[in-house]
VEXDREN-2710 file (C-alpha; in Angstrom, 1 decimal):
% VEXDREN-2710
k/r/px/py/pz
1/UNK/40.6/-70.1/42.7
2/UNK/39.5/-73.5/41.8
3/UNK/36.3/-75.1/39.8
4/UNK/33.6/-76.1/41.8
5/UNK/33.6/-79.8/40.9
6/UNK/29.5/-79.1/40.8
7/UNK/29.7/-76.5/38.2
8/UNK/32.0/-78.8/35.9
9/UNK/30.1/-79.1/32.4
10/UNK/29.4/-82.9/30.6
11/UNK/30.9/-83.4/27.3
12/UNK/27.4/-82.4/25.9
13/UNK/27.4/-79.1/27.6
14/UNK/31.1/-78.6/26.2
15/UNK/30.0/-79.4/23.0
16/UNK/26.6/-77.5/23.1
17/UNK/28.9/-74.4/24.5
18/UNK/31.7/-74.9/22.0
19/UNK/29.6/-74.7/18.8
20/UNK/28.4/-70.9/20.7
21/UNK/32.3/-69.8/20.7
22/UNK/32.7/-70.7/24.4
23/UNK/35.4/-73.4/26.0
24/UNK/37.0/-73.4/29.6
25/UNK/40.5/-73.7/30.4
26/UNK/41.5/-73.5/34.1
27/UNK/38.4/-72.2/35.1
28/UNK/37.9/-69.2/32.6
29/UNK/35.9/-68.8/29.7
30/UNK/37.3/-68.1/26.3
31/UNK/34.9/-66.8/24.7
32/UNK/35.2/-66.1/20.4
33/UNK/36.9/-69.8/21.0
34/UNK/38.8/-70.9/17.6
35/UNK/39.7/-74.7/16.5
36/UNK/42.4/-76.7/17.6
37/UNK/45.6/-76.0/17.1
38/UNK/47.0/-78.3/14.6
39/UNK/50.2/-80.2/15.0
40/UNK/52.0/-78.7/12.3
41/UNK/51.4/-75.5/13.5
42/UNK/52.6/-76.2/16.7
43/UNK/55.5/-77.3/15.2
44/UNK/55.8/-74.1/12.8
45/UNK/55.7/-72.0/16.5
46/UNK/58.1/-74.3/18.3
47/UNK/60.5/-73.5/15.0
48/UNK/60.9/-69.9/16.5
49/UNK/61.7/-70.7/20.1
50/UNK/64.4/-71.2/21.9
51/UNK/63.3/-74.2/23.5
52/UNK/60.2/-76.3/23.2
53/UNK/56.6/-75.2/23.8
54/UNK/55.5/-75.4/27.1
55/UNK/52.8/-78.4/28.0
56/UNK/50.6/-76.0/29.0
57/UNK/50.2/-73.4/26.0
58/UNK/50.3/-76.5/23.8
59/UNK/47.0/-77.3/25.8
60/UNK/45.5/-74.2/25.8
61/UNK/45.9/-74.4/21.9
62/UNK/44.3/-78.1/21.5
63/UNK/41.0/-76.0/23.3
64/UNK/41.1/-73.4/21.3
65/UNK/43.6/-71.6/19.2
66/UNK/43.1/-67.9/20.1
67/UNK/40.0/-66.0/21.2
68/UNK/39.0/-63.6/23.8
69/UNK/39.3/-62.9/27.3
70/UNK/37.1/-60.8/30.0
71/UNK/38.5/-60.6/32.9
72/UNK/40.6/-58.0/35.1
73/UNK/44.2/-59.2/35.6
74/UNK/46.7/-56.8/37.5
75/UNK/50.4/-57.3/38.3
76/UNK/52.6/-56.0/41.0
77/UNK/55.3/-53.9/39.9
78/UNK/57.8/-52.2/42.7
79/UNK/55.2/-51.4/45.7
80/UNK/51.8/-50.8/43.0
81/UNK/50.0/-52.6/41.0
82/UNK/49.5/-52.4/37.5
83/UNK/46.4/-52.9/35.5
84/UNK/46.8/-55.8/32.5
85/UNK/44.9/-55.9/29.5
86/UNK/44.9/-59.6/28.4
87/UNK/42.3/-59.4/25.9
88/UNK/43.2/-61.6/23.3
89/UNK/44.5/-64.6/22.8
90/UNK/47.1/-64.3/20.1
91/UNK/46.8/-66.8/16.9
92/UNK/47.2/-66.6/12.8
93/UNK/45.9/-64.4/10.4
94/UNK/43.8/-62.6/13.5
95/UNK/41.8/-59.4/12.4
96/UNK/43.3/-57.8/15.5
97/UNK/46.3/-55.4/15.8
98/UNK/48.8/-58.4/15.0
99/UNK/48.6/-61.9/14.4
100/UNK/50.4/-64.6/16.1
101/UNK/53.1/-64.5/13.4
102/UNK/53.3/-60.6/13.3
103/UNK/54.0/-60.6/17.1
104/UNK/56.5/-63.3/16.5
105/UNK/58.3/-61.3/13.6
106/UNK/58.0/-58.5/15.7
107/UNK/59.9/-60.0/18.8
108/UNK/62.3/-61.6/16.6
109/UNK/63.5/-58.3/14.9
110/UNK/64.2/-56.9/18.4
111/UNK/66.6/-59.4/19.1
112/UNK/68.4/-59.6/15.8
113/UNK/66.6/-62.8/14.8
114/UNK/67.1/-65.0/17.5
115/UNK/64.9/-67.5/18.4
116/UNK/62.5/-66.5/21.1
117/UNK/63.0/-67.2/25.0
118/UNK/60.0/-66.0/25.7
119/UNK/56.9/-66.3/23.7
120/UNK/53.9/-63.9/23.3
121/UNK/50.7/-65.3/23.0
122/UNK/48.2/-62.6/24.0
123/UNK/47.6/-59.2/25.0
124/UNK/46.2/-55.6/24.0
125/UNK/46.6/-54.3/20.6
126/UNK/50.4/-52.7/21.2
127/UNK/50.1/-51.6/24.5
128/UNK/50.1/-54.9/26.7
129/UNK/52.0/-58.5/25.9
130/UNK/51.5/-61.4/27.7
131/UNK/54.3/-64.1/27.2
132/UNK/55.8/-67.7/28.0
133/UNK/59.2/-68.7/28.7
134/UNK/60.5/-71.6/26.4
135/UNK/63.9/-71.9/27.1
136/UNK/65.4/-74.6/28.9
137/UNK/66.1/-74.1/32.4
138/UNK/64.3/-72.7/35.7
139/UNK/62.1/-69.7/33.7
140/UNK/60.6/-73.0/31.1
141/UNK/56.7/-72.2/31.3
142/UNK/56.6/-68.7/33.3
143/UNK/55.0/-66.2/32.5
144/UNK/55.4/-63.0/32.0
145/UNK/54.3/-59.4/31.1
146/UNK/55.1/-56.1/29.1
147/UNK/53.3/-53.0/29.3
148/UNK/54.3/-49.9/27.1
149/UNK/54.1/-47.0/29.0
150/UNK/51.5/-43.8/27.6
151/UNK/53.4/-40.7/26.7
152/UNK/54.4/-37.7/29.2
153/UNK/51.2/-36.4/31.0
154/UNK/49.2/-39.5/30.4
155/UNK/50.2/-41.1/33.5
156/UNK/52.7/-41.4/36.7
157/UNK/55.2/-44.1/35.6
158/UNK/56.0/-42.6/31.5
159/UNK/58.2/-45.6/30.6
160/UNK/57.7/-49.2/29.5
161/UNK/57.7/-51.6/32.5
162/UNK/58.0/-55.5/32.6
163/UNK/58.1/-58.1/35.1
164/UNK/57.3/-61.9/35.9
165/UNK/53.6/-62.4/36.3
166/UNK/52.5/-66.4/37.0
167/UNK/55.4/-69.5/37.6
168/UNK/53.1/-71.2/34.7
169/UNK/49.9/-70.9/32.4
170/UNK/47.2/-72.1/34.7
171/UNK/48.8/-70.1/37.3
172/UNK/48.2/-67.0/35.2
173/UNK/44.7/-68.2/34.4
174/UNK/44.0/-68.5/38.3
175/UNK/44.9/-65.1/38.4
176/UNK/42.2/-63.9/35.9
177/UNK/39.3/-62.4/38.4
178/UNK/36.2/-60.1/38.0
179/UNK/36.2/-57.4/40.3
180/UNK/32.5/-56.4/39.8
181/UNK/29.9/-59.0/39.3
182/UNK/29.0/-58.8/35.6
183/UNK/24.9/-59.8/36.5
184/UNK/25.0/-56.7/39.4
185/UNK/27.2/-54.1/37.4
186/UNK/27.8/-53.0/33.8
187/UNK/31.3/-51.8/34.6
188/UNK/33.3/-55.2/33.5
189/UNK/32.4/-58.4/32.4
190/UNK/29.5/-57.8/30.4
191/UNK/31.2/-59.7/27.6
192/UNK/30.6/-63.0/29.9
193/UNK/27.6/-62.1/30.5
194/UNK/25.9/-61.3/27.4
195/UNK/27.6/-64.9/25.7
196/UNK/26.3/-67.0/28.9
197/UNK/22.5/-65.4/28.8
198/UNK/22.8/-65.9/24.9
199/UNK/23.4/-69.6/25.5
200/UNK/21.2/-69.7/28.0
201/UNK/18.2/-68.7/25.2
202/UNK/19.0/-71.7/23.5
203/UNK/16.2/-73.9/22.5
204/UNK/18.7/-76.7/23.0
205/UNK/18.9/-78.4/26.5
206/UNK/22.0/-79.2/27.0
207/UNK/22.8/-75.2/26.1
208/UNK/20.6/-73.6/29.0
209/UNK/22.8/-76.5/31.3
210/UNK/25.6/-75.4/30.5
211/UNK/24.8/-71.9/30.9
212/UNK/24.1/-72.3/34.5
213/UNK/27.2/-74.0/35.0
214/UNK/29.1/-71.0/33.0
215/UNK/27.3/-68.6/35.0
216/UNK/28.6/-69.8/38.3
217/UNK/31.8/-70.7/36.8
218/UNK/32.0/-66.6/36.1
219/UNK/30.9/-66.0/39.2
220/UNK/33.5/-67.8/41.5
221/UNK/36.3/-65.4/40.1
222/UNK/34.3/-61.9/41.3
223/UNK/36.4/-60.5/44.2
224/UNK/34.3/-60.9/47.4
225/UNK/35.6/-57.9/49.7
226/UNK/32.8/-57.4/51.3
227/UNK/32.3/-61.1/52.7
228/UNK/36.0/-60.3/53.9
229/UNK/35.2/-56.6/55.5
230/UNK/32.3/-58.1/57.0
231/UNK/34.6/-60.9/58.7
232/UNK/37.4/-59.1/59.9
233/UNK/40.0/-60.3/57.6
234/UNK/40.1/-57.8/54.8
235/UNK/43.4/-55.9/56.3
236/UNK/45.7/-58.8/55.5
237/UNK/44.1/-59.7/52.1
238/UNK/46.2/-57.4/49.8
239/UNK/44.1/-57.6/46.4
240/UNK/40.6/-57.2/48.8
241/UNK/41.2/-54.6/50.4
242/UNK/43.0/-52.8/48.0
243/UNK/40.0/-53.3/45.2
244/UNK/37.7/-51.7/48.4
245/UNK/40.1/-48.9/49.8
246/UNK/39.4/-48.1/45.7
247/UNK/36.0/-48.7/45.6
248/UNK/35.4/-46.2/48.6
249/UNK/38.2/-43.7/46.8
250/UNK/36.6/-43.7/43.7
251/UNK/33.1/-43.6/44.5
252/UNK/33.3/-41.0/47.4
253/UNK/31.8/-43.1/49.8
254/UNK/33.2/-42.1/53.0
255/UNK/31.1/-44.2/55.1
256/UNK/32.7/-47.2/53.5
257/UNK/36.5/-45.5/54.0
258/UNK/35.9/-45.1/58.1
259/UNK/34.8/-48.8/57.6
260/UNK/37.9/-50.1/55.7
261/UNK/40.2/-48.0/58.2
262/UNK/38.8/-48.8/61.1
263/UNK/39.0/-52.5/59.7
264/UNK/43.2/-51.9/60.1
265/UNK/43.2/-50.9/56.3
266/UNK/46.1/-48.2/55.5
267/UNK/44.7/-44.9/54.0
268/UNK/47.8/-44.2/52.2
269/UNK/48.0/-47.8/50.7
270/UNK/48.8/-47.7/46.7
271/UNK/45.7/-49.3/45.5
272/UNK/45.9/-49.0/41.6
273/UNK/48.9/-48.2/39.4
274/UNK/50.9/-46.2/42.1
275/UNK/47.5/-44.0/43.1
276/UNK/46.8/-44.4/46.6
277/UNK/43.3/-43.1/47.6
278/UNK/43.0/-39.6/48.3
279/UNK/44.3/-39.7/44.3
280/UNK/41.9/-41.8/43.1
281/UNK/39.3/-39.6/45.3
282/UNK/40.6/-36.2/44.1
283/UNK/40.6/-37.6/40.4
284/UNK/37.1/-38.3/40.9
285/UNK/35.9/-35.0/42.7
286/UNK/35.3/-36.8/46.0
287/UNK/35.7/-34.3/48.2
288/UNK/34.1/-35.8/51.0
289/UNK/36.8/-38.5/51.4
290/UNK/39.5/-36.1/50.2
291/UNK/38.6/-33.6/53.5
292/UNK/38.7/-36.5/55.7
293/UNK/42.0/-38.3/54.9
294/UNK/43.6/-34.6/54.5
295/UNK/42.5/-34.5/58.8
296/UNK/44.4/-37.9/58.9
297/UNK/47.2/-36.3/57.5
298/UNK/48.1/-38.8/54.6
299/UNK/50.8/-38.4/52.2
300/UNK/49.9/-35.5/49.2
301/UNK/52.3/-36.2/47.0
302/UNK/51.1/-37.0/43.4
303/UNK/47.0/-35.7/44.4
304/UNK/47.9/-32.5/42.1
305/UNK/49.6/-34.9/39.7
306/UNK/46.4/-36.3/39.0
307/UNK/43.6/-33.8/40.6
308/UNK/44.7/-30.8/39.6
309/UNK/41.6/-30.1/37.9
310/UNK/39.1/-30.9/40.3
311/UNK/40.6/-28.7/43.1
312/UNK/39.4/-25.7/43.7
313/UNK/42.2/-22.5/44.8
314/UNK/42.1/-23.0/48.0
315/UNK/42.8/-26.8/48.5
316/UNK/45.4/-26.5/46.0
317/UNK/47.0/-24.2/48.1
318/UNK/46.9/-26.5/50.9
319/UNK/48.0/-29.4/49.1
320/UNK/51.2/-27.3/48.0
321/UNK/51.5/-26.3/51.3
322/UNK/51.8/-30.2/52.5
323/UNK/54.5/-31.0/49.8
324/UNK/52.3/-31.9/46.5
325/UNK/54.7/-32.6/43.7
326/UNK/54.7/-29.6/40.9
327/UNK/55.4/-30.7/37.7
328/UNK/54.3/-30.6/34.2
329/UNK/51.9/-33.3/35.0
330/UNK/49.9/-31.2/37.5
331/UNK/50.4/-27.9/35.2
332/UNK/48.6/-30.2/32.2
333/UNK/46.0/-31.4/35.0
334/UNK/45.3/-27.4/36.2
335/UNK/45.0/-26.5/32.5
336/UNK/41.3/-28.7/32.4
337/UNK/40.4/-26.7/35.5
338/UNK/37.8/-24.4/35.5
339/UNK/39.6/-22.0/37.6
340/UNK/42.6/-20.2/36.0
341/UNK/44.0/-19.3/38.9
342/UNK/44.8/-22.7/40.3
343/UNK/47.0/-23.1/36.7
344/UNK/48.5/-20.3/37.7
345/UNK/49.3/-20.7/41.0
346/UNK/50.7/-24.3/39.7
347/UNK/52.8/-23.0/37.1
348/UNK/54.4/-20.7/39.7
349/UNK/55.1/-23.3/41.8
350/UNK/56.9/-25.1/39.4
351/UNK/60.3/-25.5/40.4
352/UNK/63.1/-23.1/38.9
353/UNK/64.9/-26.9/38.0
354/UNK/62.3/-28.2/36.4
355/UNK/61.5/-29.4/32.6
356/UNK/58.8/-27.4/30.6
357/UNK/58.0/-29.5/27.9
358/UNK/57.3/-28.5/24.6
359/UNK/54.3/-30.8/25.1
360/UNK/52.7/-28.7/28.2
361/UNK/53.2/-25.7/26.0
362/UNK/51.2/-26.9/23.2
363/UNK/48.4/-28.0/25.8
364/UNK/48.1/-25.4/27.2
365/UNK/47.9/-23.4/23.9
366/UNK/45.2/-25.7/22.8
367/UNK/43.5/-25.1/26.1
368/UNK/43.8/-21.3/25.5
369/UNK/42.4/-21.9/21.8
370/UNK/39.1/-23.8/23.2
371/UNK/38.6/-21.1/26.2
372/UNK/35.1/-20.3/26.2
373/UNK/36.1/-16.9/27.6
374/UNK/38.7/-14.0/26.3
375/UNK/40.5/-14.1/29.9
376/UNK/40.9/-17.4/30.6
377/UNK/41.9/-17.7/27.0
378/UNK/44.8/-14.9/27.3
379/UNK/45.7/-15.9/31.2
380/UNK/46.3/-19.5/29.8
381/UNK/48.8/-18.3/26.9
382/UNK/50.6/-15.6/29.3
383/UNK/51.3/-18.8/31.1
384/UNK/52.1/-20.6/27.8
385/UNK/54.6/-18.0/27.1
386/UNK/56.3/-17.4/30.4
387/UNK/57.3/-21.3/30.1
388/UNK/58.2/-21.2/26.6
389/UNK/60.7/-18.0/28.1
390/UNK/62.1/-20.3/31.1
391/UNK/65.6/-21.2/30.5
392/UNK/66.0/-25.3/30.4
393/UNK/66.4/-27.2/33.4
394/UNK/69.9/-28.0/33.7
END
């Protein structure tokens, strides 16, 4: 994605927008924008890396030195993608979960105390890491990303995962998009939103400009899939049709899903973190959609992994009966279900190979402590008890 050369904001404007917290690099708004780096602390950073700064970050810096992001960013890792938290933009003495220097300390520790190949410079508190590549070679200026995985039972893929994200800096920034207008929806954005209207209140002039040109600056990064469903050419845009395939998925909006499939989309496409879209549906108690991809016969595999508590007996016996996965995972997810005998039927249908955490043990414990009822409450630690009894997978 590219500036509309229209949209592009006079020094005034910069200035008038600056002195509210908001500056532009590539195309995206920073908002909570910090001064300039200074040249001695660029040289205090270049100190700890294995090569020298990249052109790029150094630029990003002279804009503003930290600051905060709102956009939706997602990376492909294996055959899914993976949803990216790049929040903030890292920088000293932050009130956030670590400074600049912390993260830098941090990194060096890991590696003994070697100066860093690869330097963070944003993220998510301690969960996501954005980085640069500063040694000399090929990987000088690429970016890319670290993502700790959530403990067992949180989600599908338990460990931490990393991979290369953008070959540079404003490659990364193009990749910053909005997959839900912020001035149509209060699901993401709303950040940009609030800081352009704010400006746009200004008494001063050359604040309500440059609001206008923000506002359409924001809004040239919102994903357009319907523009691209409505033209034919959604099947062979990846990110599109993926975001929609979701959208219908999550919002049980079956009309949409005969749309996107009769558009050439697949059914059984991962869409989001490894969840293709009879998860996303079951997660979400869309039934409708979850009836009709079951008659198209699309892979079950992880939908009691993640819907477990939205099924009711009978569907999870067909979903076991078309090869669901058992696992702790869907014995934790049958535990919120208001039916104990689908956590039943789950925890019999766990395989005799398989681990029973001491985690799923205490879950369901906890579930059997909260029961609002005396039998779902004892049915709940019989269960508790016959796993705690199971001899250890091998």
């Amino acid at each position: 994605m590219t500036d509309d050369p229209a949209a592009a904001l006079s020094g005034d404007e910069r200035r008038a927008a600056a002195e509210a917290g908001i500056v532009v690099y590539a195309g995206r708004l920073i908002l909570d924008a910090r001064p300039p780096v200074t040249d001695a602390v660029l040289a205090a950073v270049a100190e700890h890396c294995a090569g020298p700064l990249p052109a790029p970050l150094a630029d990003l810096w002279r804009i503003s030195f930290g600051g905060s992001l709102h956009y939706d960013l997602r990376a492909e890792f294996g055959e899914s993608e993976v949803a990216l938290s790049l929040r903030e933009l890292f920088y000293p003495d932050s009130d956030d979960y670590q400074d600049l220097w912390g993260w830098i300390e941090h990194e060096r520790e890991l590696i003994g105390g070697a100066r860093l190949s690869y330097l963070p410079f944003g993220g998510f508190e301690y969960l996501d890491r954005v980085y640069v590549g500063t040694a000399d070679g090929p990987g000088h200026g690429t970016v890319v990303w670290w993502q700790q995985g959530l403990p067992a039972g949180w989600e599908l893929i338990e460990g931490d995962r990393a991979a290369p994200l953008a070959a540079d800096l404003p490659a990364l920034f193009d990749r910053l998009v909005l997959e839900r207008d912020p001035w149509e929806s209060d699901d993401g954005g709303t950040e940009l939103r609030e800081a352009v209207e704010a400006l746009g209140e200004s008494d001063d002039p050359r604040a309500r400009a440059a609001a206008d040109k923000l506002r359409r600056l924001v809004q040239q990064t919102v994903l357009d899939w319907r523009s691209a469903l409505r033209d034919g050419t959604i099947a062979g845009q990846r990110r599109l049709r993926r975001l929609a395939l979701d959208r219908a998925a999550a919002g049980d909006d079956l009309g949409l899903m005969r749309e996107l499939v009769a558009r050439g989309c697949d059914p059984a496409e991962p869409v989001r973190n490894g969840l293709t879209p009879i998860d996303i549906a079951l997660a979400g108690r869309g039934l409708a959609v979850v009836t009709w991809l079951l008659e198209r016969q699309v892979p079950v595999g992880n939908t009691l992994r993640v819907g477990a508590h939205a099924v009711d007996l009978g569907l999870a016996g067909e979903l076991l009966r078309r090869g669901a996965t058992v696992d702790a995972s869907a014995v934790a997810a049958a535990a919120k279900n208001p039916d104990v005998a689908v956590v039943e039927l789950l925890a019999r249908a766990l395989p005799p190979e398989s681990d029973r955490p001491q985690w799923l043990i205490r879950r369901l414990r906890e579930s059997a402590a909260v029961a609002s009822e005396g039998q779902r409450s004892t049915v709940l630690n019989r269960i508790a008890d016959a796993l705690t009894a199971a001899p250890p997978a091998a």
